[in-house]
C-alpha positions, 0 to 999 in steps of 0.5 A: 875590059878598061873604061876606056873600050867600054865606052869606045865599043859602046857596050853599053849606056856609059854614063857618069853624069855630073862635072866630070861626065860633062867635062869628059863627054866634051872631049870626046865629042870633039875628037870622035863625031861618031863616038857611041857612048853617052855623056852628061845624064846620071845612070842609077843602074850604076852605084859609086865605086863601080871599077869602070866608073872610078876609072872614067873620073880618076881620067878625066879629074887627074888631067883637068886639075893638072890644067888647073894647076898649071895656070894656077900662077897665072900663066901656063908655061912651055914647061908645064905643058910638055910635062903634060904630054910627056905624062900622057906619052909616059902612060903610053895612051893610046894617040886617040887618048892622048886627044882626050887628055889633052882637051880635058887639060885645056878644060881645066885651064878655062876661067869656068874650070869649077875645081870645088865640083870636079873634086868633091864628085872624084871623092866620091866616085872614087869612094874616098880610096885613100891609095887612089887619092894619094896616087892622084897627088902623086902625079900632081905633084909631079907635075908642079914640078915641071918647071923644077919649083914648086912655088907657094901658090902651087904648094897652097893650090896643092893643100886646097886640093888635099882638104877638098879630098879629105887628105891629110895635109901632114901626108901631102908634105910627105908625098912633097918631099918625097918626090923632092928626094926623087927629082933632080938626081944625077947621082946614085940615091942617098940614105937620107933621100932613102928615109925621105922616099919611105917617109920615115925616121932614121930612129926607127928599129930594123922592125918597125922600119920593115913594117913602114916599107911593107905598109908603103908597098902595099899602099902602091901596088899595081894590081890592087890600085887597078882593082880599087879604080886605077885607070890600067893606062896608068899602071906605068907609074904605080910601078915605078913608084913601087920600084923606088920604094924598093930601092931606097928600102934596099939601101936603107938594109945595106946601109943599116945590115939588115938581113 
């Protein structure tokens, strides 16, 4: 059951308390009058890293930093916010958490957005899983890209956020660059977009770069995200992502003869 039937159905007292619980029951609040589940407290029958619980923060941190980022260089254009909702519809959610994700948006627009809490609460809900916080990067990074540069303001945006969580910042250029190789195309992938997609170097031998590949894989794999915390909503894009690994690792092996 995902967190979000838990706490449709009210299955029990849902409660995860802090910024992000207070963030996330306004949104409800404002979309479901008859809403059962409840918000805002700290429930200490519930321990950090429960699977419901991570779910819930990824939820709400994801799209209320996509917000904050949007206005990071000082307006929010058409742009960033029909990437907005076109990573909602991507995810296929469901109209009524679309709703939800769009008010969380909006939160993280606001003067009073406080980032620094929002962030250290997901780190820590989320027990620093580094696959979860590098798939969160991920999307976000997407969703600079919305208006097609990534600018310095959001780039630096982009560090702080990665610092916040722990996440190295040599990583983060790798995820940035990647996503670069991916972006734009309207022809078939390159080689060199293929090493950048792996994050590895072309000197590297047919084993260590199966080693690489392996480790990358592993790294998005669906199932074990979703195990570790990821909102099932978002299992679209884990599988995406896995599907370019494949492709540009295929590449590579044609290119190179592998076997």
């Amino acid at each position: 059951m995902s967190w979000w039937t838990t706490v449709l159905g009210g299955a029990f007292g849902f409660m995860l308390g802090g910024p992000l619980g207070a963030m996330l029951g306004a949104a409800f609040a404002g979309n479901f009058s008859k809403n059962k589940a409840s918000f805002g407290g700290f429930d200490k029958g519930y321990h950090l890293g429960d699977q419901q619980r991570v779910q819930a923060a990824f939820f709400s941190s994801l799209f209320s930093v996509m917000g904050y980022l949007a206005k990071v260089d000082g307006k929010v254009s058409k742009s960033e916010i029909l990437l907005a909702q076109q990573v909602m519809q991507h995810m296929q959610l469901a109209e009524d958490m679309q709703k939800v994700a769009k008010e969380l948006f909006n939160q993280g627009k606001q003067a009073s957005f406080n980032l620094d809490e929002v962030l250290e609460q997901f780190r820590l809900e989320s027990h620093r899983r580094t696959h979860l916080v590098r798939m969160f990067l991920e999307i976000q990074i997407q969703a600079t890209y919305a208006d097609g540069v990534l600018d310095d303001k959001e780039r630096d945006a982009l560090k702080y956020i990665a610092q916040k969580l722990h996440f190295s910042l040599q990583e983060l250029e790798n995820l940035i660059q990647q996503f670069a190789a991916t972006t734009g195309h309207t022809s078939q992938l390159s080689v060199d977009d293929a090493y950048v997609i792996l994050g590895v170097d072309k000197s590297l031998t047919d084993k260590e770069l199966k080693r690489a590949y392996r480790r990358l894989l592993a790294q998005h794999h669906p199932d074990k995200l979703v195990a570790k915390g990821l909102p099932e909503e978002m299992m679209i894009i884990a599988k995406e992502k896995t599907q370019e690994i494949i492709s540009a690792y295929e590449l590579i092996k044609k290119q190179r003869g592998m076997r």
